[in-house]
N, C-alpha and C positions, 0 to 999 in steps of 0.2 A: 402519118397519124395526125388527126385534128378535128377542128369542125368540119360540119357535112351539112354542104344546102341550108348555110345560115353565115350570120357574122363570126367571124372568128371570135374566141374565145379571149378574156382580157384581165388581168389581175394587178391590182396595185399592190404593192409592197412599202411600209414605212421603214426608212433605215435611219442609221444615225453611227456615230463612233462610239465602237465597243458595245453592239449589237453581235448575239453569239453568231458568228462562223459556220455552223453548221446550219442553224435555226434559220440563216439569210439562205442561205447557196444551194443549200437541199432542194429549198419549193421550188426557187429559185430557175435552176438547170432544168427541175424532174418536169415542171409545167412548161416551161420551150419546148424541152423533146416531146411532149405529143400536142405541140401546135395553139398551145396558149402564151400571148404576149403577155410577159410581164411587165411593169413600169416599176425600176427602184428609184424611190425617192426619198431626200432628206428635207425639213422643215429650214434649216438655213444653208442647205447647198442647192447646188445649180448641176446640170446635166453635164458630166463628165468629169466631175468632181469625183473626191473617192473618200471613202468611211473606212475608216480601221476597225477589224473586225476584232473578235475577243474567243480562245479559245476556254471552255468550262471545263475541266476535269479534274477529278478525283487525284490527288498524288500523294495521298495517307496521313491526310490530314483532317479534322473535323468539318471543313468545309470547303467547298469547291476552290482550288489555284485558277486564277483567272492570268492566259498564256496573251501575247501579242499574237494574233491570227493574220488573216490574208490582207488583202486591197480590195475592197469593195468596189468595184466604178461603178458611181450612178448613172442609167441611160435617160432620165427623165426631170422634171423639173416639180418639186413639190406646187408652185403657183399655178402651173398649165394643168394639172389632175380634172379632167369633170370625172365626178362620181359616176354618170351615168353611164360613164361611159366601160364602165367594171363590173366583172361576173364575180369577182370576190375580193377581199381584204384580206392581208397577210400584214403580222405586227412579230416581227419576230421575238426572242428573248433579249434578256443581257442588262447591263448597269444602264443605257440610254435613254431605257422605258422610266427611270427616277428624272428623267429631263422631259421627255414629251407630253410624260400622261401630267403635267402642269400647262403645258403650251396649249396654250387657248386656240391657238388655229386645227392643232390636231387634235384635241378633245371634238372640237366641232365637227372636224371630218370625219370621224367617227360616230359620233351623234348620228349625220347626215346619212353616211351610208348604211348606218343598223336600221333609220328610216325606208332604206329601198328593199327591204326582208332579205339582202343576199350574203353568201355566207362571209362568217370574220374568223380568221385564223389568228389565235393569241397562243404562245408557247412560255414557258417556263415563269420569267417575272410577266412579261408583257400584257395581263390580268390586271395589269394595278391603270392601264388604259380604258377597258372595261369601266371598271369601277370610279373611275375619273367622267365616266361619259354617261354614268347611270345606268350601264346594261347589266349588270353583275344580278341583281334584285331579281327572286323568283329563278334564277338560271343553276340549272345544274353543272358544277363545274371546279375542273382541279387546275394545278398548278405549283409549282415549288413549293415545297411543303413551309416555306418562311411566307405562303402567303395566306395560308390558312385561315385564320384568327382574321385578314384583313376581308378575305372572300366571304366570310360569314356576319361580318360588321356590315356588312354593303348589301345583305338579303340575300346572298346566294346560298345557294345547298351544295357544300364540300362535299367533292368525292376522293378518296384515298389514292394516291398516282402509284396503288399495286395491283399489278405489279406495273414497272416503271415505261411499261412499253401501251400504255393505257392514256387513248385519246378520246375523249367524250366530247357527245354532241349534245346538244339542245337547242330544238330549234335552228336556228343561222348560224348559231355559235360554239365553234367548235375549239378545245382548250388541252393541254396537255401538260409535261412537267417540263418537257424540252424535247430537245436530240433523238435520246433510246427511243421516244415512239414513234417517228419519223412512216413508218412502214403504215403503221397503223390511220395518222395523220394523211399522210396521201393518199392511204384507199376511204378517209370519208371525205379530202379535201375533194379530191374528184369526182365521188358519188355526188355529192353536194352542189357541183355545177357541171352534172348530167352528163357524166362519162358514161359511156359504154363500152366496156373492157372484156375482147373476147381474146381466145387462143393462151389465155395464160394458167388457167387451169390445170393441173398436173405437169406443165415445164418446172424444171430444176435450174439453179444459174451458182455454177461454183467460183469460186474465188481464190487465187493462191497469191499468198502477199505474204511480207516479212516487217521486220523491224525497219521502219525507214521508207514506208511503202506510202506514196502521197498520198496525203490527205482527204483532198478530194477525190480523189481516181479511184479509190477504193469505199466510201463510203456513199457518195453521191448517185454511185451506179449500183454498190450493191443495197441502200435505201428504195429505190429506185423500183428495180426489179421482185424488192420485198412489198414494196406498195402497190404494185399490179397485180398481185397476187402469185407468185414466182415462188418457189420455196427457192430459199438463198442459202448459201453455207462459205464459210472461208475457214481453205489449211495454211498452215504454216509449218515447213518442215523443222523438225526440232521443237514443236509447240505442239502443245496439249488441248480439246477441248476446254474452254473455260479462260485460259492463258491468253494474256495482251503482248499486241507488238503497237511498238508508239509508231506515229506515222509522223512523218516532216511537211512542212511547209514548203514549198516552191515558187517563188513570189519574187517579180520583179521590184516591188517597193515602191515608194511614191514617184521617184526621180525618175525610174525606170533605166536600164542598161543593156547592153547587149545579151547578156545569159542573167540566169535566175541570181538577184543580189540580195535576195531573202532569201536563206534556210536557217527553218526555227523548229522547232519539235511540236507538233500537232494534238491533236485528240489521242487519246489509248484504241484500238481497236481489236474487240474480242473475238478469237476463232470459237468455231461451234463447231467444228467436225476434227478427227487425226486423217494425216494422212495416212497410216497403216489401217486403218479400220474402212475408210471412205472406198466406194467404188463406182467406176466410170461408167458402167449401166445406170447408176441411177442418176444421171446426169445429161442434160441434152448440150449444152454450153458450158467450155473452161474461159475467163477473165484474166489476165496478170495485170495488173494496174501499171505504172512504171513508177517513177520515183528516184531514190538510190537501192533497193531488194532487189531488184534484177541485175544489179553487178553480181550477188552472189546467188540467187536462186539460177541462175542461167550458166550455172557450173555445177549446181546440184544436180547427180542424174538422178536422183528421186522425181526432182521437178520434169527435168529434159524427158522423163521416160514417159511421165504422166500427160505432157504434151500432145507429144508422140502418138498416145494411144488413144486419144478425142479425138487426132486428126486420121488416125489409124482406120476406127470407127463409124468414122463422116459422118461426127459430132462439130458443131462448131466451136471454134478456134476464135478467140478474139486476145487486142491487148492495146493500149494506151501508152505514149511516150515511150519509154524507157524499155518496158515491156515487149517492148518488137525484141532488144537483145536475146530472149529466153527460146520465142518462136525461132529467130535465127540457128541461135544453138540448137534447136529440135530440127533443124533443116528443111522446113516448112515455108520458107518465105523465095522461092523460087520457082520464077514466072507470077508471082502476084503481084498486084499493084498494093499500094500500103498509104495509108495519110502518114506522111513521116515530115520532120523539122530538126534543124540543128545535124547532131552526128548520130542518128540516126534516119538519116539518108545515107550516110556513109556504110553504114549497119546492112541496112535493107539491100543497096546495092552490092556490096560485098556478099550479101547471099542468094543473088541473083533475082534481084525482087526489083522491082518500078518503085520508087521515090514519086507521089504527089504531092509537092508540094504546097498546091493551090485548093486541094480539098481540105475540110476539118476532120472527116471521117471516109472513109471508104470499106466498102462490101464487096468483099469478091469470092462469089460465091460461099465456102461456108467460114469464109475469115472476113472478120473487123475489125479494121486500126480505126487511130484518133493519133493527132498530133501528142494531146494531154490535156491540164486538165478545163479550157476555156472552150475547148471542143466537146464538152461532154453532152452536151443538149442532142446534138448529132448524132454522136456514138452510139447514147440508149434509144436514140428514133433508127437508126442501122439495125444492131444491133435487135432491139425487139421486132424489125420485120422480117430477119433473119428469123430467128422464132417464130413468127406467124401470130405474133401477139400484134392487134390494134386496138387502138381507143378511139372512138367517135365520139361527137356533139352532138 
């Protein structure tokens, strides 16, 4: 997937510490996998520097808990940025946007690039950069509902963020409330710098994850496949349509270590289907994400059976880190080859499977691994050609 018979496609992103987690890593990953560079950059770091990300959710209280989230690494240099050299701007949310939309250099690069008419991705607070740079006036446009009163002092015309999966466009400028509308966000981010998105039409992409199911492994892909147009769904056995399972963090941390020396509690993430009700006809793709849920789903024979009968089917089979243990247990991973790292090599080979360790993803036939979750750009470009889904430029 990518451009076709042109420059490859290019996007900058502004980051900074305690920019939301999701709001960076979503576009983030989802524009790699079909073949657009992104450049994150921060206004006082340097290229391989890292931003501590911020997770936003709900934990029943009157206002969002703001979590410690991932490690950001930046691959690019806020001084080296030419505008022109960008098919869009992405500003994600979170507390950083109260530091930048004052920063005189980023006010102006935004100025700059709302001059080149291409598009600007602003999510939750990240509007109050907008409004810092004079674009807000005359533009139709939502945002965390605390910014309201501020979008409408600045000229804009407030749209209500309901329901909350609700991304509006105007013109170049495209705004949302955050996170929940992520799906919606990529299929205008991509309209918007001239995707052409076939084969995804009427495909299904199921999800089975549990309490503890990583973070990004689970959200990143299934965002992902909601924003190409995919209908998406995730069970959790013992969980009900409607019902959250939290997800963990897996994170090396700034020092970095040999195994993951961050696990922190994640985002909530909501199932939309039961597994007594859901059926594998109407499904073309099962996902397991890994995380720590596959130490126990990979003993469920609810899970193992449902495996089983995708691959029964010659439906495809996929799964991320951790996740190869479930395929294991469904007996499935003999004679494939697999992207595998850590102790699952040990996994994969004990069920008679090929360990690559030198891939980030691998497609073998109608199965696709991924090491986890830094491999994910790979997986969903796998992955949807499995499917028979592309995106062109």
């Amino acid at each position: 997937m990518g451009s076709v018979g042109q420059r490859a496609k290019r996007a900058l992103m502004i980051c900074g510490d305690y920019m939301e987690d999701y709001e960076a890593m979503v576009p983030f990953q989802v524009l790699q996998a079909v073949g657009v560079r992104v450049d994150a950059v921060s206004p006082n770091k340097k290229t391989g520097q890292k931003c501590v990300t911020a997770v936003h959710e709900y934990m029943g209280y009157e206002i969002y808990t703001e979590l410690e989230g991932h490690f950001f690494t930046l691959n690019a240099s806020f001084s080296d940025a030419n505008l022109e050299d960008y098919d869009a701007l992405i500003i994600p949310g979170g507390r950083f946007t109260e530091v930048i939309c004052v920063d005189d250099d980023v006010v102006n690069m935004v100025t700059r690039f709302a001059g080149l008419g291409r598009p600007i991705l602003t999510t939750c607070h990240s509007q109050l950069v907008l409004v810092s740079a004079g674009l807000i006036s005359g533009k139709r446009c939502t945002a965390f509902p605390s910014l309201k009163h501020v979008v409408k002092l600045a000229g804009g015309a407030w749209v209500e963020p309901d329901p909350v999966t609700t991304a509006v466009a105007d013109g170049n400028v495209i705004t949302a409330i955050g996170w929940p509308a992520h799906n919606e966000i990529l299929s205008q981010l991509l309209g918007s710098m001239g995707a052409r998105i076939t084969g995804a039409h009427g495909k299904s992409v199921l999800f089975v994850c549990g309490d503890y199911t990583e973070d990004y492994e689970i959200n990143v892909v299934f965002r992902a496949f909601g924003g190409l147009g995919c209908r998406v769904d995730a069970i959790s056995p013992g969980k009900s349509a409607g019902e959250k399972c939290v997800t963990c963090i897996q994170d090396f941390g700034i020092k970095g270590s040999e195994i993951c020396s961050e696990q922190k509690v994640g985002h909530y993430f909501i199932i939309t289907n039961d597994v007594e009700r859901m059926k594998v006809a109407d499904y073309d793709c099962i996902v397991i994400p890994g995380g720590r849920a596959p130490e126990y789903l990979a003993v469920d024979e609810r899970v193992v059976s449902l495996v089983k009968q995708f691959s029964e089917e010659n439906k495809i089979v996929s799964a991320i880190g951790e996740g190869q243990l479930v395929l294991a247990a469904a007996g499935l991973l003999k004679g494939k080859k697999c992207a595998s790292s850590g102790g699952m090599r040990v996994v994969v080979g004990l069920a008679g499977g090929e360990a690559d360790e030198t891939s980030e993803s691998v497609a073998h036939g109608k199965m696709v691994t991924a090491k986890g979750w830094n491999s994910l750009p790979n997986f969903i470009s796998d992955l949807a050609s499995v499917l028979g889904i592309t995106v062109t430029f």
